[in-house]
Every structure is written in structure tokens, then in C-alpha cells.
Z-matrix of the N, CA and C atoms (Angstrom, degrees):
N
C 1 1.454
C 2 1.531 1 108.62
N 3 1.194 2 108.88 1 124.17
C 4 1.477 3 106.72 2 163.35
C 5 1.412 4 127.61 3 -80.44
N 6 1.605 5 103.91 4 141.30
C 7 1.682 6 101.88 5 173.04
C 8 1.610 7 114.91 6 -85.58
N 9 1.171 8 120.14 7 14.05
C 10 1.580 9 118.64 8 -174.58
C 11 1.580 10 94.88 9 -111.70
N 12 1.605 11 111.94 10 138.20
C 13 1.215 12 108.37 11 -171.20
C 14 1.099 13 104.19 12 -146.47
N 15 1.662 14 120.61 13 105.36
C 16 1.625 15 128.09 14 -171.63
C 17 1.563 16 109.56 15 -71.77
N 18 1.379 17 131.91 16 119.55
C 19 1.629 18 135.71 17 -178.49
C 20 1.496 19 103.34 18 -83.15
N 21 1.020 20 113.56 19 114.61
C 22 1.367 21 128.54 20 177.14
C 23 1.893 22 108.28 21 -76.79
N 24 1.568 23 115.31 22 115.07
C 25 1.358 24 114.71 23 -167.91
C 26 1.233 25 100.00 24 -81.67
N 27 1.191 26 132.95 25 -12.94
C 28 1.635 27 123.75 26 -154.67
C 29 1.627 28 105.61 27 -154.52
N 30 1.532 29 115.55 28 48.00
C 31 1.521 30 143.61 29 168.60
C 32 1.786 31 113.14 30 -26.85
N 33 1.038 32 105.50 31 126.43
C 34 1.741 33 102.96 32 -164.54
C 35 1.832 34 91.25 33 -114.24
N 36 0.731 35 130.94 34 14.63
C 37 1.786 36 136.35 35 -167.36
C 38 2.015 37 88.26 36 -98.56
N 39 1.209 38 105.30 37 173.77
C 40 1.572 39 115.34 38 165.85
C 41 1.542 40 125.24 39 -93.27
N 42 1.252 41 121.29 40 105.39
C 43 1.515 42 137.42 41 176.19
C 44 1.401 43 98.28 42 -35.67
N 45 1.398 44 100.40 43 162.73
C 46 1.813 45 128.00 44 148.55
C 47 1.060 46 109.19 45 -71.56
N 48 1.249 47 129.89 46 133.29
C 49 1.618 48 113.09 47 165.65
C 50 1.590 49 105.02 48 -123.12
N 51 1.203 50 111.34 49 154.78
C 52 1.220 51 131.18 50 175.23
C 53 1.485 52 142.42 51 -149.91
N 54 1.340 53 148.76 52 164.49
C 55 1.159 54 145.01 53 175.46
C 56 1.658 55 102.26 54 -99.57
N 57 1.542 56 108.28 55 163.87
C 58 1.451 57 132.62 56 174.44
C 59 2.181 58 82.92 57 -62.29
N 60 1.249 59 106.57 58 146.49
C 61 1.379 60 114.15 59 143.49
C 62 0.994 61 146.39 60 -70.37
N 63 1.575 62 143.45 61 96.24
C 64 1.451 63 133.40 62 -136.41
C 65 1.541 64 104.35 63 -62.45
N 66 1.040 65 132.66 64 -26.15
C 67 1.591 66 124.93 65 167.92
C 68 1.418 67 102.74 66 -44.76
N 69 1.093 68 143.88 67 -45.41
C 70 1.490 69 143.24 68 -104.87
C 71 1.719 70 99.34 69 -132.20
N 72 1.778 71 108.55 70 -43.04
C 73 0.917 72 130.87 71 168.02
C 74 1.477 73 135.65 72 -25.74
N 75 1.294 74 146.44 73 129.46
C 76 1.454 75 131.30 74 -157.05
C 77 1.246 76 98.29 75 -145.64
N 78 1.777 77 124.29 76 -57.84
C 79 1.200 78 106.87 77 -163.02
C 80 1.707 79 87.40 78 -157.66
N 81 1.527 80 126.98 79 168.98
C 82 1.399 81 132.24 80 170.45
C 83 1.975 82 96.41 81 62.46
N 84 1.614 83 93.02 82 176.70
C 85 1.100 84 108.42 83 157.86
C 86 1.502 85 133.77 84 -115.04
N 87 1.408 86 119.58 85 48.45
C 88 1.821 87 128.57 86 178.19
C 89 1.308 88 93.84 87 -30.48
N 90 1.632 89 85.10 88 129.70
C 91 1.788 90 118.62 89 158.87
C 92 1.508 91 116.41 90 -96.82
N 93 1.114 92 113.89 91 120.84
C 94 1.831 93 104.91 92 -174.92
C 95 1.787 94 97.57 93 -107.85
N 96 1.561 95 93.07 94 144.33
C 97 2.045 96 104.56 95 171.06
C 98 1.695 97 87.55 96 -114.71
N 99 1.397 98 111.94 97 156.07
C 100 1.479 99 111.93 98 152.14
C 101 1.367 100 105.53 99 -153.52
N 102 1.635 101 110.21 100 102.99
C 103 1.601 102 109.78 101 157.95
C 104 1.425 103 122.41 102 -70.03
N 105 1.301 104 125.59 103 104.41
C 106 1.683 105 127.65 104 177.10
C 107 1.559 106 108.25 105 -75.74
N 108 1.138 107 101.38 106 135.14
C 109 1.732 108 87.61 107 -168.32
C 110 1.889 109 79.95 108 -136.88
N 111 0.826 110 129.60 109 -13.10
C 112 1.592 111 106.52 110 171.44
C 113 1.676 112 103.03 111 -131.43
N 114 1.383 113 118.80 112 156.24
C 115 1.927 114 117.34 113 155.95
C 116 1.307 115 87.14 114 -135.21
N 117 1.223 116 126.80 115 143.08
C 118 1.410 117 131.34 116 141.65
C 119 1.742 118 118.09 117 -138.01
N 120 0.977 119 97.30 118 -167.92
C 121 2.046 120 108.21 119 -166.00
C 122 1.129 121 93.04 120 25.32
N 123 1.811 122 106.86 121 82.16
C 124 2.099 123 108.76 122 164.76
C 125 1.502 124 116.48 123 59.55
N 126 1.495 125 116.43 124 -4.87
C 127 1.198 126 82.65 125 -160.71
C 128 1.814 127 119.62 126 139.14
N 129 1.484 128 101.30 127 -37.63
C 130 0.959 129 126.78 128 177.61
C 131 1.691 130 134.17 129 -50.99
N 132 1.814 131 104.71 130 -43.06
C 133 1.109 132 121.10 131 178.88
C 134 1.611 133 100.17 132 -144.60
N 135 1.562 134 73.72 133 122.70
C 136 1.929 135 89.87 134 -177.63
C 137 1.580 136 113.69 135 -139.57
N 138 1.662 137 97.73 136 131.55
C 139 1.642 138 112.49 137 -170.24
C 140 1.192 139 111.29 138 -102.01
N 141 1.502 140 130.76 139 179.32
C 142 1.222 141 116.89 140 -152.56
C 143 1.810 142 121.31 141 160.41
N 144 0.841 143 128.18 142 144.68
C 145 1.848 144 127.77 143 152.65
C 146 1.568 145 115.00 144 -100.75
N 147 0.929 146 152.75 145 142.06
C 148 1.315 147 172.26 146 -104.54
C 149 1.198 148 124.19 147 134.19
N 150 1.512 149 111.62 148 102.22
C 151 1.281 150 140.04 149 -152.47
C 152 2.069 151 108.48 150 -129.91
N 153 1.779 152 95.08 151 124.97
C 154 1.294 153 109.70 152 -168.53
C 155 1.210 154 110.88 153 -120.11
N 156 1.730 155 124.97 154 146.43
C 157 1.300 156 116.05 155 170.87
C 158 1.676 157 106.08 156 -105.45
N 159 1.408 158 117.33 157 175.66
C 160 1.621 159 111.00 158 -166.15
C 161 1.203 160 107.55 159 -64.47
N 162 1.758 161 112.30 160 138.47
C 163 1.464 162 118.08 161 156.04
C 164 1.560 163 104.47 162 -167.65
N 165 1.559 164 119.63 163 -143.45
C 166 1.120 165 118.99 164 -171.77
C 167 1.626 166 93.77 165 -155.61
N 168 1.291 167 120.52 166 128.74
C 169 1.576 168 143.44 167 -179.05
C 170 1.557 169 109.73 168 -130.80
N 171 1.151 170 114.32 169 168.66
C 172 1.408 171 146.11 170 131.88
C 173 1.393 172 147.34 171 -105.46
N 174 1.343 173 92.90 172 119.96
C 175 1.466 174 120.23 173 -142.69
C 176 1.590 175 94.52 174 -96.41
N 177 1.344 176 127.42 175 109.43
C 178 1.504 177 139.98 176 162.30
C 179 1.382 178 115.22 177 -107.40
N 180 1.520 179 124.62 178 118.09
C 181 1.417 180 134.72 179 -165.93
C 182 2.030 181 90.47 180 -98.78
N 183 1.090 182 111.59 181 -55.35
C 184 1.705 183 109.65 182 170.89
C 185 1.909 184 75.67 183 81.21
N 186 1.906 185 99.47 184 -143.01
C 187 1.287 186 92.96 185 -168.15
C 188 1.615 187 99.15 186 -101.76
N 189 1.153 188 125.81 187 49.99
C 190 1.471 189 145.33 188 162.79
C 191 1.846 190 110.85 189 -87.20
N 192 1.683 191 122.48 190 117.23
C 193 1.400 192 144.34 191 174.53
C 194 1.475 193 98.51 192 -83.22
N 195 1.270 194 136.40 193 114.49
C 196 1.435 195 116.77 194 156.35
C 197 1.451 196 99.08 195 -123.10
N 198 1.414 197 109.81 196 128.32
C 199 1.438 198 108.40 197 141.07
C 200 1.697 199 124.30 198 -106.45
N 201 1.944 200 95.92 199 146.02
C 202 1.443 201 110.10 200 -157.34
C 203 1.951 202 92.67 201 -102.84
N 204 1.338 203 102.54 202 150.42
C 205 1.646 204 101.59 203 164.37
C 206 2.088 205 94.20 204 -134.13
N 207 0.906 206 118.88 205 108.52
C 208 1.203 207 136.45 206 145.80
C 209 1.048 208 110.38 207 4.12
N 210 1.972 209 158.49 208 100.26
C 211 1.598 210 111.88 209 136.89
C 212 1.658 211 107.67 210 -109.78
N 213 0.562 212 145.19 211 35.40
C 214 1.869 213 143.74 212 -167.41
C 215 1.382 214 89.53 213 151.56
N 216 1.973 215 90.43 214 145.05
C 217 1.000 216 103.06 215 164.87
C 218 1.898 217 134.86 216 114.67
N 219 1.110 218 153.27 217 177.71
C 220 1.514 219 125.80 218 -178.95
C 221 1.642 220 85.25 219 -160.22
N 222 1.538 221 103.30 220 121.34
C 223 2.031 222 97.91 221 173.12
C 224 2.308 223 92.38 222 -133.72
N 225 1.296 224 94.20 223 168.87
C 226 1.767 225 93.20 224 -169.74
C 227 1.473 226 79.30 225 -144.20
N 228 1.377 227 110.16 226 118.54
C 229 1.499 228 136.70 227 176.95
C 230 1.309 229 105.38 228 -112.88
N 231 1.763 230 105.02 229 109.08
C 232 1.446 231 95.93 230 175.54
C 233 1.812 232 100.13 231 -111.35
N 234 1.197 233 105.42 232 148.39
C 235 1.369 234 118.47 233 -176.14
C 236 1.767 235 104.39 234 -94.94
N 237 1.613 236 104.15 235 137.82
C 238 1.488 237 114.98 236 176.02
C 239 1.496 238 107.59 237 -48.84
N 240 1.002 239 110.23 238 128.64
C 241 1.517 240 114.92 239 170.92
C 242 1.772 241 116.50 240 77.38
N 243 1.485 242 113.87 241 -2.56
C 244 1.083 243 129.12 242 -158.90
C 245 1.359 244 116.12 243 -122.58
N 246 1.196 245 146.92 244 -179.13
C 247 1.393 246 156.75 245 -176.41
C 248 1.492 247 112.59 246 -78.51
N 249 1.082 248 125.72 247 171.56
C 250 2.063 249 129.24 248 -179.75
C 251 1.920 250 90.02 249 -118.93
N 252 1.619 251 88.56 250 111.70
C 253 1.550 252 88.84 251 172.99
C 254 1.614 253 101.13 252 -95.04
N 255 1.072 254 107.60 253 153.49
C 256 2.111 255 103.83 254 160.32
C 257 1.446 256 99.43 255 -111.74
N 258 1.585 257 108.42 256 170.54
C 259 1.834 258 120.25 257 -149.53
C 260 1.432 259 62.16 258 -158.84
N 261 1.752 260 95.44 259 149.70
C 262 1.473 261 126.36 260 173.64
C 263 1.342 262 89.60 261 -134.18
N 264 1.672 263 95.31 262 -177.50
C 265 1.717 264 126.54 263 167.70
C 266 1.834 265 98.14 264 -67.32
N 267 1.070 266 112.82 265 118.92
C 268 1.380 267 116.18 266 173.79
C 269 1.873 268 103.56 267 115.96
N 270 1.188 269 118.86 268 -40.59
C 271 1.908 270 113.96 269 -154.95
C 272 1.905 271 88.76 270 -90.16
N 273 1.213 272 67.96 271 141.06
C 274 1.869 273 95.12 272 173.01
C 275 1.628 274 106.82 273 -91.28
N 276 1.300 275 111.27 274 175.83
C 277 1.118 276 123.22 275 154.92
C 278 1.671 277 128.37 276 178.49
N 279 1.333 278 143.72 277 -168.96
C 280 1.175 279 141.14 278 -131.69
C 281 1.541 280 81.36 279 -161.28
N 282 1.848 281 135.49 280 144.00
C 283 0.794 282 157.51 281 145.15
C 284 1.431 283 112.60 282 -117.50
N 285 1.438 284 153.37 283 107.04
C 286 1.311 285 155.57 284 -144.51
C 287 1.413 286 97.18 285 -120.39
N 288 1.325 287 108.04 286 140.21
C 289 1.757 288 133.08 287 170.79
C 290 1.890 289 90.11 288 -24.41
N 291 1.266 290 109.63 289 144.97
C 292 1.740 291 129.23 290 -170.96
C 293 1.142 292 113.14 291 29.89
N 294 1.538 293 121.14 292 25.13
C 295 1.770 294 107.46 293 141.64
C 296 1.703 295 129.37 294 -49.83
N 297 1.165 296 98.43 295 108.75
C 298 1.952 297 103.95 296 156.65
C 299 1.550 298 129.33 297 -109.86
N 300 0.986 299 131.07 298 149.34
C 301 1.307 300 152.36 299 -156.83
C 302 0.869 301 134.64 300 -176.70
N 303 1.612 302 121.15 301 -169.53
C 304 1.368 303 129.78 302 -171.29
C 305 1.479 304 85.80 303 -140.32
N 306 1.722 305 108.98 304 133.22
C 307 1.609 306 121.84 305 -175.80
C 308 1.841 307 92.84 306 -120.33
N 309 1.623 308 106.33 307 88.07
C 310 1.416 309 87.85 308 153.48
C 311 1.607 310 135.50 309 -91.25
N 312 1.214 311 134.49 310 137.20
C 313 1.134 312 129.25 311 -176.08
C 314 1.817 313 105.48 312 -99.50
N 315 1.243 314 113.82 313 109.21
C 316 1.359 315 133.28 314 -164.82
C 317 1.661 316 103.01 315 -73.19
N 318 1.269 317 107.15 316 -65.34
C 319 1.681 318 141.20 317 166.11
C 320 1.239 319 122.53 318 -113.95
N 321 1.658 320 106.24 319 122.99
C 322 1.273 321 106.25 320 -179.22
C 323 1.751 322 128.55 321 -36.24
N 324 1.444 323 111.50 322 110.55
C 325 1.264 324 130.72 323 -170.44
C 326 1.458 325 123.18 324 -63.44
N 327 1.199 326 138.74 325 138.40
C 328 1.644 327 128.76 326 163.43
C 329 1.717 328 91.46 327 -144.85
N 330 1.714 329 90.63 328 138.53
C 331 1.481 330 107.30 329 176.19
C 332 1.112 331 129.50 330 -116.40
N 333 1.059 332 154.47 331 163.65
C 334 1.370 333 123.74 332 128.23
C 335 1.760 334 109.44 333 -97.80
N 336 1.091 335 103.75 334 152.85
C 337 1.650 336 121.71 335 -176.68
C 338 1.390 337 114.71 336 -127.60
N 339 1.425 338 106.63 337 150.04
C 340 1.252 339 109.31 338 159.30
C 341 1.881 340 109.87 339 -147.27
N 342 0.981 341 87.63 340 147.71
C 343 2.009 342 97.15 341 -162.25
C 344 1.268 343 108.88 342 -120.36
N 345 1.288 344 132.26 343 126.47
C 346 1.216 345 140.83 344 -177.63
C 347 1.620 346 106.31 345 -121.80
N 348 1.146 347 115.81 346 109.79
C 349 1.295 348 119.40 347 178.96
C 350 1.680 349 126.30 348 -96.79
């Protein structure tokens, strides 16, 4: 088994699909895809693309790390108590253990992620 693991940006296999959680829910109806393309330690850290169409959620990290890498797409994450950043095709970013927010997806979104739980 290899430990090097190439993330495929543009996954040709069949997604998860899912809806926003009506708790969570804010505005529109977002469609979520998620190709998982890695799990390791149990479970613990999981890689991936995860792909959104426009709406408005709430975004709870709890004691969940994600970092996001951009590939398509335009979303404006404003943090509780905090500023509204916007993310393009290309910008990374860092969501840290008890981040909350508001995840709007402006333009249909595609990420890649990785989650450390």
C-alpha cells in the first residue's frame, strides 16, 4: 500500500449526494456531491472533492479541522462574530475546531477537502 495519495480534482466514479440539513438550512435549495477518495486513522482523516450548488447553510466545524482548496466556483463565509470572507477558484483556506458560520455558495462550488477529526 502506498502512503502517497494523488486527489483526483475532477472524479469520474458516482458521488454521495445529499441535501443541506433542515436545522442547518438558511436560504435556497444546495445540492451537495462528495467524492471520498481517501479515509485513514479509522476514520479520522478524510480526503475528498465536495461539490455545492448555490444556497445558504450553517456551517458547524464542532471539533472537526477542515482545510478547503478552491477549484470552481465563488462561496462568502462569514464567521460568527467575524467578517464575510469570499473564496475563488484557486484560494485555500483553514476552518479550525469550533468554527461557526454562514457558508454561502454564490456559484456552484467544487473543493477539495481534507477533514481531520
Amino acid at each position: 500500500m502506498s502512503l502517497l495519495k494523488t486527489i483526483d480534482p475532477a472524479p469520474t466514479g458516482t458521488p454521495t449526494e445529499s441535501k443541506a440539513a433542515p436545522e442547518r438550512l438558511i436560504s435556497g435549495d444546495p445540492a451537495f456531491k462528495t467524492w471520498a477518495q481517501d479515509d485513514s486513522r479509522g476514520g479520522t482523516v478524510r480526503t475528498g472533492v465536495w461539490e455545492a450548488t448555490p444556497g445558504e447553510t450553517r456551517s458547524i466545524k464542532g471539533e472537526t479541522f477542515e482545510f478547503c482548496h478552491i477549484l470552481q466556483g465563488v462561496v462568502e463565509i462569514a464567521e460568527d462574530g467575524g467578517e464575510t470572507r469570499t473564496y475563488r477558484a484557486g484560494d485555500s483556506f483553514v476552518m479550525k475546531p469550533g468554527f461557526t458560520g454562514i457558508w454561502r455558495t454564490i456559484e456552484t462550488v467544487r473543493k477539495i477537502y481534507v477533514v481531520v477529526a
